[in-house]
N, C-alpha and C positions, 0 to 999 in steps of 0.2 A: 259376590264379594269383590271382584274385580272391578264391575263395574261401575258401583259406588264410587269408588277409587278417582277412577276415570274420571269420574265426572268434578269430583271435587278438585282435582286437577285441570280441568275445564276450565269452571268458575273461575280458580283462584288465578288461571293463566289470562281469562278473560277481566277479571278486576284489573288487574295489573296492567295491565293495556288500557286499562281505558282510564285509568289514575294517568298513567304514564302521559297517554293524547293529553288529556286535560292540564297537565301543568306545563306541557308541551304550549299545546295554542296559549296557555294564559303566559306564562311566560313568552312567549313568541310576540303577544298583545302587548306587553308592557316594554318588550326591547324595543318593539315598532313605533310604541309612545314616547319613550326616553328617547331616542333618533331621531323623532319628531319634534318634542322638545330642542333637542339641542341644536337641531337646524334653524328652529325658528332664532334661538339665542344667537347661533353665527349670523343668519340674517339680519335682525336687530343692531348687533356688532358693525355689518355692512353698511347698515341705514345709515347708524350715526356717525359714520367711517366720513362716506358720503356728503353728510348736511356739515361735518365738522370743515370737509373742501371747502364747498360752498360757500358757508361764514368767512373762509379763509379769502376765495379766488375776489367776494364783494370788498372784504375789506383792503386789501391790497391793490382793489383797481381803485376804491376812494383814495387811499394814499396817492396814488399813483397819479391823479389829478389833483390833488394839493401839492403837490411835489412841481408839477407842471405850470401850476397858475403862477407860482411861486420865483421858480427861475425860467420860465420857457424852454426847458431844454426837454426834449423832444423822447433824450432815453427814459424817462419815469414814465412815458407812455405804455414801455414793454407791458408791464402786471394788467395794464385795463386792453391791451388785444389779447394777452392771453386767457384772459376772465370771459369775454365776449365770445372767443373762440371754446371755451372749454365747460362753459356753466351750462347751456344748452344741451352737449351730451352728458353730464351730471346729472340732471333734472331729469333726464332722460330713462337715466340706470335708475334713479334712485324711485322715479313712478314705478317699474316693472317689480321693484322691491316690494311697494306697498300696493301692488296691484292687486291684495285680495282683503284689504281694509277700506272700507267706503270713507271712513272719517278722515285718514292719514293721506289719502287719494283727493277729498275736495281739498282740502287743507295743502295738500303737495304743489295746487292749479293754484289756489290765491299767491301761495310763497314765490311760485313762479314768475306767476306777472307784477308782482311787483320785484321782484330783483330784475326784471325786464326790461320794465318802466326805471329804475333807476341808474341801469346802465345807459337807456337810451337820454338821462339826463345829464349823468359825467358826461357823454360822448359830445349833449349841445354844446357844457362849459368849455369845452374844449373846442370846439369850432368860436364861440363868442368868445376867447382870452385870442384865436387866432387873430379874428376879424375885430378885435378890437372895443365888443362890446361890451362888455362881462362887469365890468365895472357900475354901467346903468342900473341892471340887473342882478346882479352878485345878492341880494340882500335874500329878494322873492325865490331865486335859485336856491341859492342856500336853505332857505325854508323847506321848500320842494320837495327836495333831495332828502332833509334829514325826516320827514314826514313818511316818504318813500321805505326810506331805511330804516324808521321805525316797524312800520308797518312789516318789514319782511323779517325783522328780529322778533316781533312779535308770536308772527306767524312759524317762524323756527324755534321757538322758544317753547311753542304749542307741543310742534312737532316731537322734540327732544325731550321732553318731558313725558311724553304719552309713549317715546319709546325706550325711555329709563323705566317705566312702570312696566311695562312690558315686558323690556329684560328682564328685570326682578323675577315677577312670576314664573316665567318660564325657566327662568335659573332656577328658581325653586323646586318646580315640578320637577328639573331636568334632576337637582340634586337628590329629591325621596326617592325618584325610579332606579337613579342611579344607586342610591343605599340599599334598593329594596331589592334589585338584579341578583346581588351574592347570596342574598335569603332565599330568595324563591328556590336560587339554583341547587343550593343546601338540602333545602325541602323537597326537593323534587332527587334527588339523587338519594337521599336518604330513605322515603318511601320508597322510592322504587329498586334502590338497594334490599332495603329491606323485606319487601314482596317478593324480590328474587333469592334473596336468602330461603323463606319460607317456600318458596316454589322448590329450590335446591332441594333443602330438608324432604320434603314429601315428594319428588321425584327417585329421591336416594332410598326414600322406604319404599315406594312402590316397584324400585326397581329390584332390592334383595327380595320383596315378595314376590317379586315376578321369577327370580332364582328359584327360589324354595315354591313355588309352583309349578315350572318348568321342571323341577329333579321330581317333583310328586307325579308330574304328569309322564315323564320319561321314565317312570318304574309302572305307571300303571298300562303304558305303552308297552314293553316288556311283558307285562303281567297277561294285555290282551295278544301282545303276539305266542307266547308261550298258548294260550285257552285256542286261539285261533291254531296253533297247531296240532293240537289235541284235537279239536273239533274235525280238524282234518283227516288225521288219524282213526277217530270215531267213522266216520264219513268212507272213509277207504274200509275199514274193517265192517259196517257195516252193509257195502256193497259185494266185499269180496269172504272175508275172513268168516264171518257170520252167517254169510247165507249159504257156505259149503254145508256146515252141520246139519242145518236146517232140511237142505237138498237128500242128506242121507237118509234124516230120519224119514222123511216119506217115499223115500225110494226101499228102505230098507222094512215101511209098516207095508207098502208094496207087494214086495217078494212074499212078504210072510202072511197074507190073504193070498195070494195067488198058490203058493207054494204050501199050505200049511191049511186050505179052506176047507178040506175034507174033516180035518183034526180039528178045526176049530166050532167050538158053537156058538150062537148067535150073540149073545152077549157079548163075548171073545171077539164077533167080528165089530161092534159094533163100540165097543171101545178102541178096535184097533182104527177105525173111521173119525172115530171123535181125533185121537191123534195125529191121526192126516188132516183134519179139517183144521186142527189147531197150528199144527204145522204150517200149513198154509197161507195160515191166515197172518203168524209169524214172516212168512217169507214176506207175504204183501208190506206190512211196515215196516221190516228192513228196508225194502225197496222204496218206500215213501220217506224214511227217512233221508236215504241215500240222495234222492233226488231233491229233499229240503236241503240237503246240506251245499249241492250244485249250486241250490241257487244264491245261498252266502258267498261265493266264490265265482259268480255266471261268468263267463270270457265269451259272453256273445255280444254282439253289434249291436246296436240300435239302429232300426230302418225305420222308415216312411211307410206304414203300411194301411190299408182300413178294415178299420175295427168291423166293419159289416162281414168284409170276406171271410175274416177270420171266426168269429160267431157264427155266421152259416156253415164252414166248414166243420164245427164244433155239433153244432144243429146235426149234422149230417150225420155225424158216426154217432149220435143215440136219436137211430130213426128205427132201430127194433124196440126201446122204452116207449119210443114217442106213439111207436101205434099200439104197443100193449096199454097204454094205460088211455090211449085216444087222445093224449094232450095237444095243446095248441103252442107254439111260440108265435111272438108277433113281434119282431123288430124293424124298429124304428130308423130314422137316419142317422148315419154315424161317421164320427169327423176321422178323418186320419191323420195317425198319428206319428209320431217318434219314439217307437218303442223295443221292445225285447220281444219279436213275434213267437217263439218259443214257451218264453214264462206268461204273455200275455194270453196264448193258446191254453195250456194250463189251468191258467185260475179259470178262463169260463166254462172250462170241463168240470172244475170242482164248483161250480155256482150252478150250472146247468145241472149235474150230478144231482146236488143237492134238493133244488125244486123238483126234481120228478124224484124221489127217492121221498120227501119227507111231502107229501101230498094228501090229501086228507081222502078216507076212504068215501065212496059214494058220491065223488063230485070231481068232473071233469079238471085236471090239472090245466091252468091257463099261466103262461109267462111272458111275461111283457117286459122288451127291453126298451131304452128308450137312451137321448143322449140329450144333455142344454148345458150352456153354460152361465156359470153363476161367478158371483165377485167373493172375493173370498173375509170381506169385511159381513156378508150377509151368512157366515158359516161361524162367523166368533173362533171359540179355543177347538172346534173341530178342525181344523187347520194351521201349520206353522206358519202362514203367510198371509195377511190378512191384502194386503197390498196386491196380490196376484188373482188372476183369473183363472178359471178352472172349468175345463170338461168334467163334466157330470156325467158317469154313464151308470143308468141305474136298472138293477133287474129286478122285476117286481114279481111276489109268486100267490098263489091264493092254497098256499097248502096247510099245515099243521100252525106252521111258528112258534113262537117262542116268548115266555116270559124277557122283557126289556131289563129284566136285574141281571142275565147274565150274557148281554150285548158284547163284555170285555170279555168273558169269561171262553168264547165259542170260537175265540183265534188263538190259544195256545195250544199247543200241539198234545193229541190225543183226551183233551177235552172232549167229552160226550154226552148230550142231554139226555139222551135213549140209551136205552138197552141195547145188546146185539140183537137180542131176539126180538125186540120190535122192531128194529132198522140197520139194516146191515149197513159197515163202513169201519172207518178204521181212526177219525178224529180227525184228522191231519190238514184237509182239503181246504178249511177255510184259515189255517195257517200258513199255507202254502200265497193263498191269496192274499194276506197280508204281506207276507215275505215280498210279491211281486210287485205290490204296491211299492212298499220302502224303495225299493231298486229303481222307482220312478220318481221317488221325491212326492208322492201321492198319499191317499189315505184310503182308506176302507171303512165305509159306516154302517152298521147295522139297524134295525128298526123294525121292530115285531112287534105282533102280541098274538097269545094264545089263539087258535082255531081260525084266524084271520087273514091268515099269509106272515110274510116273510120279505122286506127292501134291503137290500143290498147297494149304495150310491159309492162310485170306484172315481175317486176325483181326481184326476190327472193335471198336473199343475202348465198353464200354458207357456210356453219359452218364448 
């Protein structure tokens, strides 16, 4: 239920973002166009800034030798040195302007040289009205000149015209971008207002749900330490409180065979025997209880130990079964680990237990341990980790086994496929082994079939 949730909060956090980049760069594209535009438009502004000099500094130096031919007086010379002095760096700015237009660039070289050529022909009239010639010539000059001058009005007429057209456009451009900027920015705050609203909203429910989960979870917190105290309780009364009674009754069916065997007849003793036997037997699960319940609660260490040592030492204290029944173990190599040597000690008592206890009559008991490691994606839903690697240590038996319908069935506590009278025990052994597994983050798998043996695979998850 949660994590539906989660996810749909994912998504909606991840659209939202990705709306948001997107009218992010398009808008960022279209301010970077519009800036673009308008630069070109102040450039264009500059051009014609420029050529409008130009037309200026030419006309004022022709003035400026008519003025001279006129009266000889030498100040109306000022406008044609300062035209000669200053047209040159004009041409100059005004190339670097149009430096990435090829038409306005050849077009900038013709304008050039001819306003050039027609300053270097004021400047002859003016040596010829000095030296006294101008007169001869004045007609063909005259022509020259205004040939010259056409040519360069021409040519700036060209110019100024291709960069009114230019303006325009880009005025243009610059104006839809520029209408277009306060929509975009509208749209873009609007959804992604909007997306944050609905993010809001479903943040705000998942978070009262995460309350009203939180107070279900901290009552059943509550609920498990309350059972975990009782368990505990159980756990002490079954070690101590429970097994006093228990101790009397066969101390007390004791006294009264020893005390009482003369008076008693055979029947008489032999139910008082069944009572002791029951009794006993009583004691032992109390005791197994007692020490399942340990291991819900273990406060022992985990150490580095190996699994060989400890299975051989296991091997070792049932070596009066192993030679009454003539069985074999044969183990294999085996990795060390990081574990609970205590509960680890335990369960191969109750697996070992069990293969020589449930062995099939008329044929030598053989048990084969063995260790590998396996991926835990090759295990599927036997496993909570599909991503982890796992020791494998599997004991394999050739005894009675077991129908595979009831694999779950043979780890709950005091579960029994037999009778007592075909096979003594008390249930508990291979819940125990589950119990130690949990305590490792591990699993225990079972795999039988009737008259064929018995696998046991104890998968320890790698750190």
């Amino acid at each position: 239920m949660k994590k539906p949730s989660f996810l749909y909060l994912l998504i909606g956090f991840i659209l939202t973002l990705t709306v948001l980049i997107f009218f992010t760069i398009s808008s960022y594209e279209r301010l970077n166009t519009m800036i673009s535009y308008s630069d070109q438009v102040e450039k264009t502004f500059r051009v014609m800034n420029k050529m409008e000099g130009l037309n200026s500094l030419m006309k004022e130096a022709e003035t400026a030798v008519r003025g001279y031919i006129i009266t000889r007086d030498s100040i109306y010379l000022e406008p044609l040195t300062l035209a000669k002095n200053e047209i040159p760096a004009t041409f100059e700015e005004v190339k670097m302007l149009v430096a990435d237009n090829d038409v306005q660039r050849t077009r900038m070289g013709l304008v050039q040289n001819a306003a050039r050529m027609r300053i270097q022909v004021l400047e002859s009239s003016v040596h010829m009205v000095n030296e006294g010639s101008y007169d001869s010539v004045k007609n063909d000059h005259m022509m020259q000149g205004r040939n010259l001058m056409e040519s360069y009005k021409l040519g700036m007429n060209k110019m100024m015209e291709y960069e009114r057209k230019h303006l325009v456009d880009n005025y243009q451009q610059k104006d839809i971008y520029q209408r277009m900027a306060p929509t975009m920015f509208r749209w873009v705050f609007g959804l992604v207002g909007l997306a944050f609203l609905i993010l809001f909203i479903l943040l705000l429910r998942e978070f009262f749900k995460r309350l009203k989960y939180q107070e279900e979870l901290q009552l059943q917190l509550m609920a498990l330490k309350q059972s975990h105290a009782e368990l505990t309780q159980l756990a002490f009364a079954a070690s101590h409180d429970l097994q006093e009674p228990v101790r009397k009754i066969r101390t007390f069916s004791d006294r009264l065979i020893i005390k009482q065997k003369d008076m008693l007849d055979d029947d008489s003793k032999k139910i008082i025997q069944r009572i002791d036997v029951s009794a006993r037997r009583l004691q032992g699960m109390l005791e197994d209880v007692s020490g399942y319940m340990n291991l819900i609660d273990s406060r022992e260490k985990k150490k580095l130990v190996s699994l060989k040592k400890i299975i051989e030492e296991v091997r070792d204290n049932f070596r009066e079964s192993i030679s009454q029944k003539n069985a074999t173990i044969t183990i294999g190599n085996m990795p060390e680990l990081w574990v609970y040597p205590a509960q680890v000690r335990s369960m191969f008592r109750a697996l070992i237990d069990n293969a020589l206890k449930y062995s099939k009559t008329g044929q030598l008991p053989a048990i084969t341990i063995y260790s590998e490691q396996i991926e835990g994606r090759r295990l599927g839903n036997a496993v909570p980790h599909l991503d982890k690697t796992y020791n494998a240590i599997t004991i394999q038996d050739n005894g009675i086994g077991f129908d595979n319908e009831f694999r779950d069935k043979i780890f709950q506590i005091f579960r029994r496929l037999h009778t007592q009278e075909n096979f003594s025990g008390k249930g508990i052994g291979l819940a125990i082994c589950q119990r130690v597994m949990a305590n490792h983050n591990g699993v225990i798998i079972a795999d039988a079939k009737p008259g064929e043996g018995a696998t046991f695979t104890l998968l320890f998850p790698r750190d």
